[in-house]
MMTF fields as JSON, N, C-alpha, C and O atoms, coordinates in Angstrom:
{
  "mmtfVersion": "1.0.0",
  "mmtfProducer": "UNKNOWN",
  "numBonds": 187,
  "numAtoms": 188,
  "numGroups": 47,
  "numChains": 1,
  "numModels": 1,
  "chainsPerModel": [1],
  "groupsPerChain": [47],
  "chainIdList": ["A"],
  "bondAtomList": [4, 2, 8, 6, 12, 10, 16, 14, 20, 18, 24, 22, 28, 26, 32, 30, 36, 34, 40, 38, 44, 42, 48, 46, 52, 50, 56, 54, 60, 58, 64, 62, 68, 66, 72, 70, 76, 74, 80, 78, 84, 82, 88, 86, 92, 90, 96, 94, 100, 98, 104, 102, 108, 106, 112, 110, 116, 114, 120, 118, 124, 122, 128, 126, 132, 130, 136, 134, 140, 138, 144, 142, 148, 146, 152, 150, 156, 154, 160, 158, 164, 162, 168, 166, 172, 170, 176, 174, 180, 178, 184, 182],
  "bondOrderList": [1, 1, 1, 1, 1, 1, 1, 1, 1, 1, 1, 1, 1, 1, 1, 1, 1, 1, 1, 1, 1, 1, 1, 1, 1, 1, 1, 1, 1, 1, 1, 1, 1, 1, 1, 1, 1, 1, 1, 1, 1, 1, 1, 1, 1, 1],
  "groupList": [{"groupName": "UNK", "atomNameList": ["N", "CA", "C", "O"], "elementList": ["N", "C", "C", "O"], "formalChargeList": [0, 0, 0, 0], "bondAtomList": [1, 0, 2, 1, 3, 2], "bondOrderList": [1, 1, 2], "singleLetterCode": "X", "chemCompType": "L-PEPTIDE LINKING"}],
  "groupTypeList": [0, 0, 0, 0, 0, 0, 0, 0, 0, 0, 0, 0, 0, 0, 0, 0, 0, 0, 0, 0, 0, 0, 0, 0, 0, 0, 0, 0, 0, 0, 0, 0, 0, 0, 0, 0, 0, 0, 0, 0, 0, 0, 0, 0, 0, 0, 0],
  "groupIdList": [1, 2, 3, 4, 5, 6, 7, 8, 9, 10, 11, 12, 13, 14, 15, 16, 17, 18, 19, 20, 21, 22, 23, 24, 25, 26, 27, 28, 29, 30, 31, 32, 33, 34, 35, 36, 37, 38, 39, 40, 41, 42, 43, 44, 45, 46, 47],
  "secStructList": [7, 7, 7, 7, 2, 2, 2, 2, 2, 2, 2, 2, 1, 1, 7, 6, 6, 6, 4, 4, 4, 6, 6, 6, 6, 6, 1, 1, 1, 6, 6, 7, 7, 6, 6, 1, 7, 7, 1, 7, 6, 6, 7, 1, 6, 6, 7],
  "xCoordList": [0.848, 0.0, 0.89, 1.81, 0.567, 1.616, 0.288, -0.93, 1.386, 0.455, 1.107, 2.053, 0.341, 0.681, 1.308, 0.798, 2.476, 3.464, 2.719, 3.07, 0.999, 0.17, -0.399, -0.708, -0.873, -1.572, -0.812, -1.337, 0.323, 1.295, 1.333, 1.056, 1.848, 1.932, 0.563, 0.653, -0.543, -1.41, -2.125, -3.022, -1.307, -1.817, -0.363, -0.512, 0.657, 1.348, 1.238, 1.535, 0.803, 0.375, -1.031, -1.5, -1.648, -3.016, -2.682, -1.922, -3.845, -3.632, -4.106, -4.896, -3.074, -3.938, -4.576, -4.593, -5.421, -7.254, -8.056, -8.894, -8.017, -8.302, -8.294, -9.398, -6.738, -6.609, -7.667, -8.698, -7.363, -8.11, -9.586, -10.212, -10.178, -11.772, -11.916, -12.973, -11.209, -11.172, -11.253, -12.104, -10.029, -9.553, -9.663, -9.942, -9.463, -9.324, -10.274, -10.155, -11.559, -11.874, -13.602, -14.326, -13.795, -14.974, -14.347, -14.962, -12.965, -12.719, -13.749, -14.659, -13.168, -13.953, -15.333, -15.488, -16.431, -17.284, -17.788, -17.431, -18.213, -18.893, -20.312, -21.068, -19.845, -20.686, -20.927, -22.077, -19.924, -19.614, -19.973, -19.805, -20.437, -20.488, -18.89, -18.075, -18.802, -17.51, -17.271, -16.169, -18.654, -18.327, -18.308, -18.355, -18.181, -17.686, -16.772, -16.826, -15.714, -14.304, -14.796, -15.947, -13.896, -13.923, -12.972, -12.679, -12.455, -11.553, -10.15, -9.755, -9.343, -8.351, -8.073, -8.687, -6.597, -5.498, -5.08, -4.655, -5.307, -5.1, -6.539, -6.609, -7.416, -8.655, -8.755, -8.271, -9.118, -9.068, -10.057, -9.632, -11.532, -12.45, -12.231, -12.526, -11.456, -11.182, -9.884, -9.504, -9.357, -8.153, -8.589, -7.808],
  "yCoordList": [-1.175, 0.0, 1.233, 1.398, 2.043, 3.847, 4.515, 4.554, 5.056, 6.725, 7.738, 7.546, 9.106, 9.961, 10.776, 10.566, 11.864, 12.298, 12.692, 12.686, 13.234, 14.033, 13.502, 14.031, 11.82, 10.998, 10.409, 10.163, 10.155, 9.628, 10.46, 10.016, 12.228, 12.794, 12.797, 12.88, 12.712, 12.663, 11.273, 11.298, 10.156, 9.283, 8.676, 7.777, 9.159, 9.313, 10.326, 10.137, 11.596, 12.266, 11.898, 12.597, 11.242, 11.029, 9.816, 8.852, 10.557, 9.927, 8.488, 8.135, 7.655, 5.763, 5.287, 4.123, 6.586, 5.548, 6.405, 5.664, 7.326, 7.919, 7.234, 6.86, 6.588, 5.72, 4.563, 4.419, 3.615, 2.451, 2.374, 1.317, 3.695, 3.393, 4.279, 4.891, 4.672, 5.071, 3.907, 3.661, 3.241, 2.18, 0.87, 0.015, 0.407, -0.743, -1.574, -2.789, -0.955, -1.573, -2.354, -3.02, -1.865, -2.791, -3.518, -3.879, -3.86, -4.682, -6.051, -6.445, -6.674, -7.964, -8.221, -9.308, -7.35, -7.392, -5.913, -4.851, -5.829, -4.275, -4.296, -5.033, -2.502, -2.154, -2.165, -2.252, -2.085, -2.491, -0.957, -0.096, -0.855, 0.557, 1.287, 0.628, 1.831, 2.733, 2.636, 2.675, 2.478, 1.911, 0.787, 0.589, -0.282, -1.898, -2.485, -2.485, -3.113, -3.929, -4.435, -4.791, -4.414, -5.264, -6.271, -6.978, -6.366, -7.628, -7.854, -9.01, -6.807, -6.312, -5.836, -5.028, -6.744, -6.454, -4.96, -4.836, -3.827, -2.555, -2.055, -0.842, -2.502, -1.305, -0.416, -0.837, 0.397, 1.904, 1.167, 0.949, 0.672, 0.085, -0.441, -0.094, -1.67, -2.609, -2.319, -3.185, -1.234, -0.898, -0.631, -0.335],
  "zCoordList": [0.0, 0.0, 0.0, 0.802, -0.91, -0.918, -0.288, -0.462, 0.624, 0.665, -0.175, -0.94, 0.114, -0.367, 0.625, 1.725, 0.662, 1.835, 3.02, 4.2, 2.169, 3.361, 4.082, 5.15, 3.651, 4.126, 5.125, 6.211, 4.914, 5.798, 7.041, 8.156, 6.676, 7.741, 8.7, 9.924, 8.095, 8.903, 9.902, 10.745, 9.387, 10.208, 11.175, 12.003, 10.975, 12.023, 12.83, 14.01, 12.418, 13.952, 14.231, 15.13, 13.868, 14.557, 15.825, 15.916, 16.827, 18.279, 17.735, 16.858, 18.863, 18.528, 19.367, 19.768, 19.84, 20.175, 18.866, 18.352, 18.427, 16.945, 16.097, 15.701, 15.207, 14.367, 14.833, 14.177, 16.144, 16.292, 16.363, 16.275, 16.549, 16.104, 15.207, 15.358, 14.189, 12.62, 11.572, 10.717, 11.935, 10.95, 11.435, 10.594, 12.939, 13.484, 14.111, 13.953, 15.065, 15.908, 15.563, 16.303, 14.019, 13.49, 12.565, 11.561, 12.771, 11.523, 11.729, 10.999, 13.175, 13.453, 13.993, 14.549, 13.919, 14.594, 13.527, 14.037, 12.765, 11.532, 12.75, 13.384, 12.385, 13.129, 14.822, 15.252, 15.623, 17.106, 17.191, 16.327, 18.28, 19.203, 19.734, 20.379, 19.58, 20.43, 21.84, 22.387, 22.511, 23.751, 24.565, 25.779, 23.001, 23.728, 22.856, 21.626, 23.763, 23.419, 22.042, 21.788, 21.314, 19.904, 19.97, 19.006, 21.135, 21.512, 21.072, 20.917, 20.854, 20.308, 21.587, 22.283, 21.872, 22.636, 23.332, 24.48, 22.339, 22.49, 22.389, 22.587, 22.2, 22.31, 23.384, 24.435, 23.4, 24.409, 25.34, 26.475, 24.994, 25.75, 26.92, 28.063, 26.305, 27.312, 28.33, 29.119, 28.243, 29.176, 30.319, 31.224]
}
């Protein structure tokens, strides 16, 4: 996968509970609420 330089800069400064319920946390479960574990090791939820 390429990004583009801006895309890059912007998802390395984006915070990672941001990225993870942007991109990550309905991968396994579409459609999960924001305020329950998607069962991922790092979810913000379950911390």
């Amino acid at each position: 996968m390429e990004l583009e330089r801006e895309d890059f800069e912007l998802f390395e400064r984006m915070h990672p509970d941001c990225f993870h319920f942007a991109f990550e946390h309905d991968l396994n479960k579409p459609g999960i609420s924001t305020d329950e574990n998607c069962g991922d090791d790092t979810c913000p939820v379950g911390a």
